[in-house]
N, CA, C and O of each residue as an XYZ file, in Angstrom:
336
protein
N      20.558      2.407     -4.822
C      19.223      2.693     -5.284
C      18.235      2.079     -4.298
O      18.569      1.386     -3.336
N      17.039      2.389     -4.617
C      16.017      1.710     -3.795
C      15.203      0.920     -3.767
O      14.996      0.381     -4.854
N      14.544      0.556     -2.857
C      13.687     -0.790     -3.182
C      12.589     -0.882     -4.626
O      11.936      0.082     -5.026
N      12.580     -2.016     -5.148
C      11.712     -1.122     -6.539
C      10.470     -1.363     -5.965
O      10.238     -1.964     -4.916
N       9.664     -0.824     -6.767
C       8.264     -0.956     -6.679
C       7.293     -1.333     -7.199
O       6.161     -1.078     -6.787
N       7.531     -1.942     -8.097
C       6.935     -2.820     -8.872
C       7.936     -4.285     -9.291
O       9.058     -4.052     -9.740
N       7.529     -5.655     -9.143
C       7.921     -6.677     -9.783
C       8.844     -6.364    -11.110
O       8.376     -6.114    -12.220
N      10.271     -6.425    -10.779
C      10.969     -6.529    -11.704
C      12.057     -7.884    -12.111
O      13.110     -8.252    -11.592
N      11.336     -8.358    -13.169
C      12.017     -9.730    -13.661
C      13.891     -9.638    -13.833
O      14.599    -10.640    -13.735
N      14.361     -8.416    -14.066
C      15.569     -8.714    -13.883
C      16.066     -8.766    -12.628
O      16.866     -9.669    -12.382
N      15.773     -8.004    -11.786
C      16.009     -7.732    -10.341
C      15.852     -8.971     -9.687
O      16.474     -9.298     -8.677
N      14.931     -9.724    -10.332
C      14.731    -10.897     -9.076
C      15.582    -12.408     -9.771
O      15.771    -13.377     -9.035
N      16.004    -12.419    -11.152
C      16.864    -13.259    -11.536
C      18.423    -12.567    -11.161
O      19.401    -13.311    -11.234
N      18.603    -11.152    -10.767
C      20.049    -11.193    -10.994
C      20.446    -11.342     -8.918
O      21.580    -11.199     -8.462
N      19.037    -11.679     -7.946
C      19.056    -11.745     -6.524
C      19.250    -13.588     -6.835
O      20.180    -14.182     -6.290
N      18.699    -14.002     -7.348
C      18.811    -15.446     -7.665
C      19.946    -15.863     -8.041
O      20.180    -16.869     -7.371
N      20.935    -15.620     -8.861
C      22.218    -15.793     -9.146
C      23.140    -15.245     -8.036
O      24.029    -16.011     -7.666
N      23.065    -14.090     -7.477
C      23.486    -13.762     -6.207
C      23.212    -15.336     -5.060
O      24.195    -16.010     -4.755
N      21.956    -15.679     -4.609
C      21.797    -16.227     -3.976
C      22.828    -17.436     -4.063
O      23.621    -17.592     -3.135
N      22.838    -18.390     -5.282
C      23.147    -19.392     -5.611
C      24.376    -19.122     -5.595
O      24.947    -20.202     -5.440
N      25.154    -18.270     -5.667
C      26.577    -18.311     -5.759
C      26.911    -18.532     -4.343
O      27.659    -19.420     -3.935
N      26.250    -17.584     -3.563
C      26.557    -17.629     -2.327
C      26.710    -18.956     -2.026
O      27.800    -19.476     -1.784
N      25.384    -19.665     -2.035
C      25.129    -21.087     -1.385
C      26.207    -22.274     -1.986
O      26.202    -23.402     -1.491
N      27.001    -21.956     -2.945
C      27.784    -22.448     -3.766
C      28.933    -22.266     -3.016
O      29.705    -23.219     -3.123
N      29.538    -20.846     -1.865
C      30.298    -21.008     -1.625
C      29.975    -21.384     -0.068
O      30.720    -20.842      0.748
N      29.047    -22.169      0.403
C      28.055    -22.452      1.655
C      28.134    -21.284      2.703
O      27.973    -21.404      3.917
N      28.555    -19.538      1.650
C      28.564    -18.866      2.671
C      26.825    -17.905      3.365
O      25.755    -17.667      2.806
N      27.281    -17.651      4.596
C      25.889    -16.766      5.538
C      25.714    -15.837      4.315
O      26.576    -15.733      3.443
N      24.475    -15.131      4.309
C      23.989    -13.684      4.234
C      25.034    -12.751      4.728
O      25.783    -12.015      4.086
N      24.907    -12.969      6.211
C      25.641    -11.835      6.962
C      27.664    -12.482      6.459
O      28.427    -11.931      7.253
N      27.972    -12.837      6.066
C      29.192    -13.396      5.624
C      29.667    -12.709      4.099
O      30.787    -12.605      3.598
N      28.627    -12.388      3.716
C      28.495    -12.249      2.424
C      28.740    -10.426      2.381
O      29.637     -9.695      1.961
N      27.524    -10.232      3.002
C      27.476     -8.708      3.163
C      28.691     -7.784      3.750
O      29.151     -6.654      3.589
N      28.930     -8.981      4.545
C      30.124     -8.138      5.300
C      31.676     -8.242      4.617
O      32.534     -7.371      4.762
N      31.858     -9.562      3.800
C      32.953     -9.034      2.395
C      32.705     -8.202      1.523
O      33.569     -7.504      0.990
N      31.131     -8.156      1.186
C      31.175     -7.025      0.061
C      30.788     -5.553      0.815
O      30.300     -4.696      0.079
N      30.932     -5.308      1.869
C      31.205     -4.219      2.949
C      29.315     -3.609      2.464
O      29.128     -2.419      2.718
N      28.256     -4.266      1.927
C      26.914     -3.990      2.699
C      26.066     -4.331      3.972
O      26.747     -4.965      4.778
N      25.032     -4.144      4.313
C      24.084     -4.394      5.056
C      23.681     -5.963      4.735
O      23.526     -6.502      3.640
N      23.549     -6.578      6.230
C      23.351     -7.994      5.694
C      21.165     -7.777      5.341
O      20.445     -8.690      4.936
N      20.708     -6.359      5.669
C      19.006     -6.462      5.239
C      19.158     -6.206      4.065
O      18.188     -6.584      3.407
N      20.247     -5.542      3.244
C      20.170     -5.118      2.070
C      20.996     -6.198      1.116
O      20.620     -6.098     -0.053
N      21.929     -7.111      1.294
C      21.999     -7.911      0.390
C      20.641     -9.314      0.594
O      20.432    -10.242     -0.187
N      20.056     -9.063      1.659
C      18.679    -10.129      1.468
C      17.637     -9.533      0.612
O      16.992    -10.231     -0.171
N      17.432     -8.125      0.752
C      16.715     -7.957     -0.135
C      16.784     -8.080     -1.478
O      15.833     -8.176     -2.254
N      18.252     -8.074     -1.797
C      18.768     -7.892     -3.242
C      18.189     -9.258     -3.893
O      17.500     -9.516     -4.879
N      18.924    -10.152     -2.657
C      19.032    -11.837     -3.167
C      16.977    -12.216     -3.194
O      16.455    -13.243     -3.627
N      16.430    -11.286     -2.729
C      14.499    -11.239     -2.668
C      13.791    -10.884     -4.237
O      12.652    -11.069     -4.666
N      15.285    -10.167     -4.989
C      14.576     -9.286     -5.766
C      14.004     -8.177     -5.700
O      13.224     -7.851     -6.595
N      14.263     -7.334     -4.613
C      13.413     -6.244     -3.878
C      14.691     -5.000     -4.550
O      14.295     -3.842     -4.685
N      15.450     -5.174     -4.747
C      16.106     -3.668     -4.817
C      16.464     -3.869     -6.839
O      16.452     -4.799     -7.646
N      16.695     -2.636     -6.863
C      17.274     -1.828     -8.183
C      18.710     -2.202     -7.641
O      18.880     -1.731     -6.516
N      19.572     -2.769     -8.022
C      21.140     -3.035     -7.232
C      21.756     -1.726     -7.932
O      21.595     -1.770     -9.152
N      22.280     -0.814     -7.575
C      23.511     -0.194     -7.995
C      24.502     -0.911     -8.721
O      24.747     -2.116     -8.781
N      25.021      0.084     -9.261
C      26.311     -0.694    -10.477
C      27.569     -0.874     -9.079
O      28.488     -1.681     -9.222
N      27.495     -0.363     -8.298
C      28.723     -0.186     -7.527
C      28.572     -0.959     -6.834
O      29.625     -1.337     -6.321
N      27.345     -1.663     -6.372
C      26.710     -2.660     -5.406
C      27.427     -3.800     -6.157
O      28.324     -4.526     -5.730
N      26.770     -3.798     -7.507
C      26.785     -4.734     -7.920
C      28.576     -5.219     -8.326
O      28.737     -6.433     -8.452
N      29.325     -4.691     -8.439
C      30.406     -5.178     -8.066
C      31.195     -5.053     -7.249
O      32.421     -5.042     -7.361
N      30.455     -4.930     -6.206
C      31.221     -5.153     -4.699
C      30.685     -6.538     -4.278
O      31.197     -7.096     -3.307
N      29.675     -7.121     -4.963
C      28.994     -7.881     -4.549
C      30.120     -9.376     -5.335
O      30.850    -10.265     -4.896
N      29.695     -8.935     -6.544
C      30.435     -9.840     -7.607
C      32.205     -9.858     -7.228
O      32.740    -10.894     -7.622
N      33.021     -9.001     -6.627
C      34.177     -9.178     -5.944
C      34.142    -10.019     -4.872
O      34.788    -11.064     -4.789
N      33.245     -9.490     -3.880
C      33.049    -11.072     -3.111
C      32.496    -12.158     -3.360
O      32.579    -13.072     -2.541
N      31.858    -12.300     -4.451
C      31.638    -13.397     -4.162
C      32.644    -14.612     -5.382
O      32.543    -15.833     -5.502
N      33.462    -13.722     -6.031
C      34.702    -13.843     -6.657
C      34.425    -14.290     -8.502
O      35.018    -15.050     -9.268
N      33.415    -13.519     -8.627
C      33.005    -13.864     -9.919
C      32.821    -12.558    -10.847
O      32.694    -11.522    -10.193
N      32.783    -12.414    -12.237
C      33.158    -11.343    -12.521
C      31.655    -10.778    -12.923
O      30.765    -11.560    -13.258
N      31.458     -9.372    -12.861
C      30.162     -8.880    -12.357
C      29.403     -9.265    -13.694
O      28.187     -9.421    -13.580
N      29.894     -9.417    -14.786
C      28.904     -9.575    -16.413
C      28.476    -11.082    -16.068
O      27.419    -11.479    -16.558
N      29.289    -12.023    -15.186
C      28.216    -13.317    -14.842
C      26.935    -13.249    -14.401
O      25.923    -13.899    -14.662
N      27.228    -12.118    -13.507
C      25.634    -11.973    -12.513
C      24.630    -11.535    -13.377
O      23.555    -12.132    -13.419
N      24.917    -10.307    -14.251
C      23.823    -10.026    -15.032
C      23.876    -10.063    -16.323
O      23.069     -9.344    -16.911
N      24.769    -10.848    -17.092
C      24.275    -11.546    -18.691
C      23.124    -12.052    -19.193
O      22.431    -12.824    -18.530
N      22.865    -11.734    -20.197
C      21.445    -12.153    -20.722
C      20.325    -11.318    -19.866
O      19.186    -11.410    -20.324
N      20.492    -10.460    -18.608
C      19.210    -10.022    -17.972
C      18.728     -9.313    -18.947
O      19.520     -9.190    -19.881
N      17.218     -8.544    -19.143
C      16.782     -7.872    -19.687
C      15.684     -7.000    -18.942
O      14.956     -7.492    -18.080
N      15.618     -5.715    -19.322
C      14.254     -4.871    -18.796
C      12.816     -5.095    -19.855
O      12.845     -5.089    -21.086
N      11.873     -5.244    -19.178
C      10.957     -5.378    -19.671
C      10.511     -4.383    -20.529
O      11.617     -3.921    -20.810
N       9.543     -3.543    -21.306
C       9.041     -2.485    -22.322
C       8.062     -2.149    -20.709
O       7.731     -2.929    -19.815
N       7.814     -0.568    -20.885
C       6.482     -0.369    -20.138
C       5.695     -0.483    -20.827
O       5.643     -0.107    -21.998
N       4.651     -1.237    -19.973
C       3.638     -1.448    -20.602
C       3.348     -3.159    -21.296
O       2.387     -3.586    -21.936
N       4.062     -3.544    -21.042
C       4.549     -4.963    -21.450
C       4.784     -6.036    -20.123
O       5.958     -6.142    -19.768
N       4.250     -6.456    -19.726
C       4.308     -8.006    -18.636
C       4.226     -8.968    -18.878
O       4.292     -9.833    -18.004
């Protein structure tokens, strides 16, 4: 999917849990991207909060980084439109 376009609160907590796992396993960006076979601009953006992650992303991501993908996004939620 693509970059979103508007501030989305799940998107940028489920790049935050991405991030931290990583740094948990003291691995690179580009280390990261390249086990879960993406772009090392596109898992920074993810870990920015900038993208809509794909479901397929999202557990290619959660395979590398060896955690099971309902960790990364439990408890996230979408906001109501119209609601901030």
């Amino acid at each position: 999917m693509g970059r979103t376009r508007q501030r989305i609160p799940a998107a940028e907590a489920f790049g935050q849990r991405v991030r931290e796992r990583r740094l948990r396993h003291k691995w690179s960006q580009e280390y990261l991207a390249e086990l879960a076979g993406v772009h090392m601009t596109y898992l920074s953006s993810v870990e920015r909060g900038e993208r809509n992650v794909s479901l397929v992303n999202i557990l290619r991501i959660a395979q590398a980084l060896e955690v099971d993908a309902g960790r990364l996004v439990e408890g996230l939620k979408i906001e109501e439109r119209g609601r901030q």
